[in-house]
Biopython code that builds the backbone (N, CA, C, O; Angstrom):
import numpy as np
from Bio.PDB.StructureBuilder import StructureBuilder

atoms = [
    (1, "UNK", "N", (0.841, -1.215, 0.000)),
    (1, "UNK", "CA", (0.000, 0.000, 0.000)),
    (1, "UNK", "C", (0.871, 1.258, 0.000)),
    (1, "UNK", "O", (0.571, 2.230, -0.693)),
    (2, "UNK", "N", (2.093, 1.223, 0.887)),
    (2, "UNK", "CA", (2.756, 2.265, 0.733)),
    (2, "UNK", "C", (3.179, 2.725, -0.563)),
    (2, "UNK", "O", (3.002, 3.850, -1.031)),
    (3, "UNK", "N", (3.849, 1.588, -1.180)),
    (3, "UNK", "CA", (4.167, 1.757, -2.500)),
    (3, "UNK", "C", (3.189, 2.599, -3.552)),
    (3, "UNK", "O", (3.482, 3.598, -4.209)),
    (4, "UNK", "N", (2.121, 1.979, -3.504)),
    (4, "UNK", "CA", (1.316, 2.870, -4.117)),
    (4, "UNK", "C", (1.021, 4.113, -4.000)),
    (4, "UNK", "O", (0.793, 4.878, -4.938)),
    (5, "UNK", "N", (1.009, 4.405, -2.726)),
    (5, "UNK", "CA", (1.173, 6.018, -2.358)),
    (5, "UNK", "C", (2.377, 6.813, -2.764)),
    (5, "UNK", "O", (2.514, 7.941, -3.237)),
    (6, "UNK", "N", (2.986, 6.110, -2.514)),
    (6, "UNK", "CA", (4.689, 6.853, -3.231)),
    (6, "UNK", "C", (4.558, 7.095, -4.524)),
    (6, "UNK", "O", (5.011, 8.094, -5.082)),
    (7, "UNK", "N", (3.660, 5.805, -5.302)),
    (7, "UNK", "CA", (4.063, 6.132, -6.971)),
    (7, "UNK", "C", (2.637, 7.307, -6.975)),
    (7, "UNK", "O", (3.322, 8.296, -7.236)),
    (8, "UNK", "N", (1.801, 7.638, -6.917)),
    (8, "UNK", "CA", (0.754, 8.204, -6.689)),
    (8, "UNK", "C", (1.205, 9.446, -6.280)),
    (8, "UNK", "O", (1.693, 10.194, -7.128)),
    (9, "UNK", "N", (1.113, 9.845, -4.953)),
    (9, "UNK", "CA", (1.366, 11.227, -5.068)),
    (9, "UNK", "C", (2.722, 12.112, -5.866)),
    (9, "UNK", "O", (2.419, 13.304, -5.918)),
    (10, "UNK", "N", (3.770, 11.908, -6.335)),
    (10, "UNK", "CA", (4.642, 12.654, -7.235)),
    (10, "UNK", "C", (3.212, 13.156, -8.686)),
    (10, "UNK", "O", (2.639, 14.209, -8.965)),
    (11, "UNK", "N", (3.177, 12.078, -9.109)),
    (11, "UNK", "CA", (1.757, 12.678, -10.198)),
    (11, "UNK", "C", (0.802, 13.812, -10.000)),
    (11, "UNK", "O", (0.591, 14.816, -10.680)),
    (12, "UNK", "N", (0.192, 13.304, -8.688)),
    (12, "UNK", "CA", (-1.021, 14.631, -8.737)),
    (12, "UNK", "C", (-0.753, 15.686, -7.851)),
    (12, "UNK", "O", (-1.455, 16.694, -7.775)),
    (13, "UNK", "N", (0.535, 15.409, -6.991)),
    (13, "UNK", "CA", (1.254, 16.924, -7.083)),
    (13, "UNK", "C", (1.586, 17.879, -7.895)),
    (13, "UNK", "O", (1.460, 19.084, -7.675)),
    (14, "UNK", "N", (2.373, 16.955, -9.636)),
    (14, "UNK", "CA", (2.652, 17.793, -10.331)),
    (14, "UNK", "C", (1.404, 18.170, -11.286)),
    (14, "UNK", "O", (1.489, 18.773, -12.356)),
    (15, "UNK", "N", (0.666, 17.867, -10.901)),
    (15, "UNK", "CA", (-0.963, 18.209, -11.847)),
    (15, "UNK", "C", (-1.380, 19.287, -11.125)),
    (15, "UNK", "O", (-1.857, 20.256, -11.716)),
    (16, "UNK", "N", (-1.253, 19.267, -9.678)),
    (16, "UNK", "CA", (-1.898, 19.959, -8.883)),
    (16, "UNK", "C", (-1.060, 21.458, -9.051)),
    (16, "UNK", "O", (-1.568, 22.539, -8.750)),
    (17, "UNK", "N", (0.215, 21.301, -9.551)),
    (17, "UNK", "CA", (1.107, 22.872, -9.419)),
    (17, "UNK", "C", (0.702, 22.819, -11.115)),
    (17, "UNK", "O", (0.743, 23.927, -11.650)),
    (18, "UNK", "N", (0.355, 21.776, -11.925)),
    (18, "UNK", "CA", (-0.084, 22.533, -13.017)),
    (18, "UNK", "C", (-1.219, 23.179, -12.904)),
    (18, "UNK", "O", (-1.139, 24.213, -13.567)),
    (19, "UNK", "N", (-2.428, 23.055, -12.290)),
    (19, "UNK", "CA", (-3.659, 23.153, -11.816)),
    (19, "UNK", "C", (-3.356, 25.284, -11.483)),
    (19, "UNK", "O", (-3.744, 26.387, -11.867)),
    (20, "UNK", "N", (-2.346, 24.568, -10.464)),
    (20, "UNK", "CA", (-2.200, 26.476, -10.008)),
    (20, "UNK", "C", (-1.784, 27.273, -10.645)),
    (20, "UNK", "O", (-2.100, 28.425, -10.349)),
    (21, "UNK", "N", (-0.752, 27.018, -11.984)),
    (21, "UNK", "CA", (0.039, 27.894, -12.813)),
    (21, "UNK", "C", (-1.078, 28.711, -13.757)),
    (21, "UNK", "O", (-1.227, 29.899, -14.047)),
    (22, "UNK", "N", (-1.805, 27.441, -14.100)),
    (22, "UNK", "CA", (-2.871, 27.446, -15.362)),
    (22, "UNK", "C", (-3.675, 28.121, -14.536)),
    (22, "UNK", "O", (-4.586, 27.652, -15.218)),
    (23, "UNK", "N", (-4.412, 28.974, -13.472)),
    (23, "UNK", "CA", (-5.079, 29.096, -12.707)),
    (23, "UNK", "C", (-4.647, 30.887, -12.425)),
    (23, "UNK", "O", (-5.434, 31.832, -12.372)),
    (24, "UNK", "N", (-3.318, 30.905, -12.298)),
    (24, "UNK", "CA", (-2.341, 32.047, -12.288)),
    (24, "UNK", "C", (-2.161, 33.189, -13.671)),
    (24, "UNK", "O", (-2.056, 34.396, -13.892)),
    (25, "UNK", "N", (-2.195, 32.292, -14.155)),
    (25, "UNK", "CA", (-2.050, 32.436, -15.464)),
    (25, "UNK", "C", (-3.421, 32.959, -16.266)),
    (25, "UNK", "O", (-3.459, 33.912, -17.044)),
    (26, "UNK", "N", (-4.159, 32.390, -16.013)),
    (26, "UNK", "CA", (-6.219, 32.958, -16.392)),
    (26, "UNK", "C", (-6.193, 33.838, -15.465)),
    (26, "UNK", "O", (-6.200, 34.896, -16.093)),
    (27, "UNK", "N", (-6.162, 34.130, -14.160)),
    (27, "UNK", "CA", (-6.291, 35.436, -13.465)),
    (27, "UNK", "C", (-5.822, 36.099, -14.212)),
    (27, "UNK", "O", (-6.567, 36.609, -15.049)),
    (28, "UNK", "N", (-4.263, 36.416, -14.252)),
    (28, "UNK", "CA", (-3.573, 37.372, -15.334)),
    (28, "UNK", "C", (-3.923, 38.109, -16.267)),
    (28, "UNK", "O", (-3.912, 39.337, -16.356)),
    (29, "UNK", "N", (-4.365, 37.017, -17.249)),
    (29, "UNK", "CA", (-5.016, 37.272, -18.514)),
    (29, "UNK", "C", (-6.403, 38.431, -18.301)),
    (29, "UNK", "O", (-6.507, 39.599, -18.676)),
    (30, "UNK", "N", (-7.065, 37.822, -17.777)),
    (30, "UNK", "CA", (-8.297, 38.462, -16.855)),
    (30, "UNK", "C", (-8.156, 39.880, -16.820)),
    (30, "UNK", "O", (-8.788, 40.761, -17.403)),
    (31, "UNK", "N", (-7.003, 39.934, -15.854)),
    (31, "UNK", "CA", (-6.413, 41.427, -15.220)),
    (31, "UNK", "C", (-6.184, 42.209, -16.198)),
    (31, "UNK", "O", (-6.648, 43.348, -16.246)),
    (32, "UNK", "N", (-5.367, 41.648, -17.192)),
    (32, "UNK", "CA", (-5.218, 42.334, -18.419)),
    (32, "UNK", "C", (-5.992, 42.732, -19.521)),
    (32, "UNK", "O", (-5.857, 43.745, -20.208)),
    (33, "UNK", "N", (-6.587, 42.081, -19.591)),
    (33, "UNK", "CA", (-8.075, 42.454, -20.605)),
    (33, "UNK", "C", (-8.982, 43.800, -19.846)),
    (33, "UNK", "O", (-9.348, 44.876, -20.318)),
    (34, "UNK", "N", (-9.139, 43.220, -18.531)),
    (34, "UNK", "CA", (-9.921, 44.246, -17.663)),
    (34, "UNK", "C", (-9.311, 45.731, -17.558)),
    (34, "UNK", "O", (-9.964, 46.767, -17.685)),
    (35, "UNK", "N", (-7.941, 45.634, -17.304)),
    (35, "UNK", "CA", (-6.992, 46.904, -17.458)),
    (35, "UNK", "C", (-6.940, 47.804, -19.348)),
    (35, "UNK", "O", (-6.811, 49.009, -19.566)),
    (36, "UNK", "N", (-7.106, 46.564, -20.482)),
    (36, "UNK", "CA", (-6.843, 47.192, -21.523)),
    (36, "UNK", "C", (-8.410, 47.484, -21.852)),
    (36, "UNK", "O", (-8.519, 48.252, -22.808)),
    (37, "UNK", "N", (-9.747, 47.030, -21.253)),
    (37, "UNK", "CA", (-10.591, 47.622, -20.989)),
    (37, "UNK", "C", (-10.592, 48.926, -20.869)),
    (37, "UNK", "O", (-10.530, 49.868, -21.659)),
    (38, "UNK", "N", (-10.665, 48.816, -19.838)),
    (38, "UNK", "CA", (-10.426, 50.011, -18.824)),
    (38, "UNK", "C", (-9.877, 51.003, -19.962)),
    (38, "UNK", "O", (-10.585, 51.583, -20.785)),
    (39, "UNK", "N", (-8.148, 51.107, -19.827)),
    (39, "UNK", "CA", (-7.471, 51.704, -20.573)),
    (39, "UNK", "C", (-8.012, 52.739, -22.443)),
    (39, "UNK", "O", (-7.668, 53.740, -23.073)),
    (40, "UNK", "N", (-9.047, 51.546, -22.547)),
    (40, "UNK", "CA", (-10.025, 51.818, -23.733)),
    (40, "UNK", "C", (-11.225, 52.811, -23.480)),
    (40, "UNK", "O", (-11.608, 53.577, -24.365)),
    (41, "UNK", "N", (-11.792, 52.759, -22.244)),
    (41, "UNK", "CA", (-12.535, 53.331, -22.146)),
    (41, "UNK", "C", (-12.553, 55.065, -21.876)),
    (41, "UNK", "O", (-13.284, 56.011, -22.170)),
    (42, "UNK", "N", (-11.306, 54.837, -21.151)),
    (42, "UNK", "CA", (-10.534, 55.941, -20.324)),
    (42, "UNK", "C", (-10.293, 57.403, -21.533)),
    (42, "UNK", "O", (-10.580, 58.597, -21.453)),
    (43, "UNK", "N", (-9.477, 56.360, -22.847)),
    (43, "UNK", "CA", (-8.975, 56.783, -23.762)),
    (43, "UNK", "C", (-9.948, 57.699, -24.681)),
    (43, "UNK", "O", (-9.516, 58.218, -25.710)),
]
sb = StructureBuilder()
sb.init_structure("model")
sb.init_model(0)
sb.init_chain("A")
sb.init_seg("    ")
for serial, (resi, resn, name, xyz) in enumerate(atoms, 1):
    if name == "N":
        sb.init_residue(resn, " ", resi, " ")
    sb.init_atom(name, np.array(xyz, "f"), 0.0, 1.0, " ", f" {name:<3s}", serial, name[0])
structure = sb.get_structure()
């Protein structure tokens, strides 16, 4: 059983920091649209 846990979590750790990048990354985008919004409207 241990074994399985060992091979198991390395995987959906690294899914899970892909999970957050990709997550980081759409906020961003977000921010930026909303700002060149903005920036458009302003203008």
């Amino acid at each position: 059983a241990t074994r399985v846990v060992d091979r198991a979590s390395p995987p959906t750790s690294i899914n899970f920091i892909k999970i957050q990048s990709r997550m980081k990354l759409t906020i961003i985008e977000k921010l930026a649209t909303l700002s060149g919004v903005f920036t458009f409207l302003n203008a």
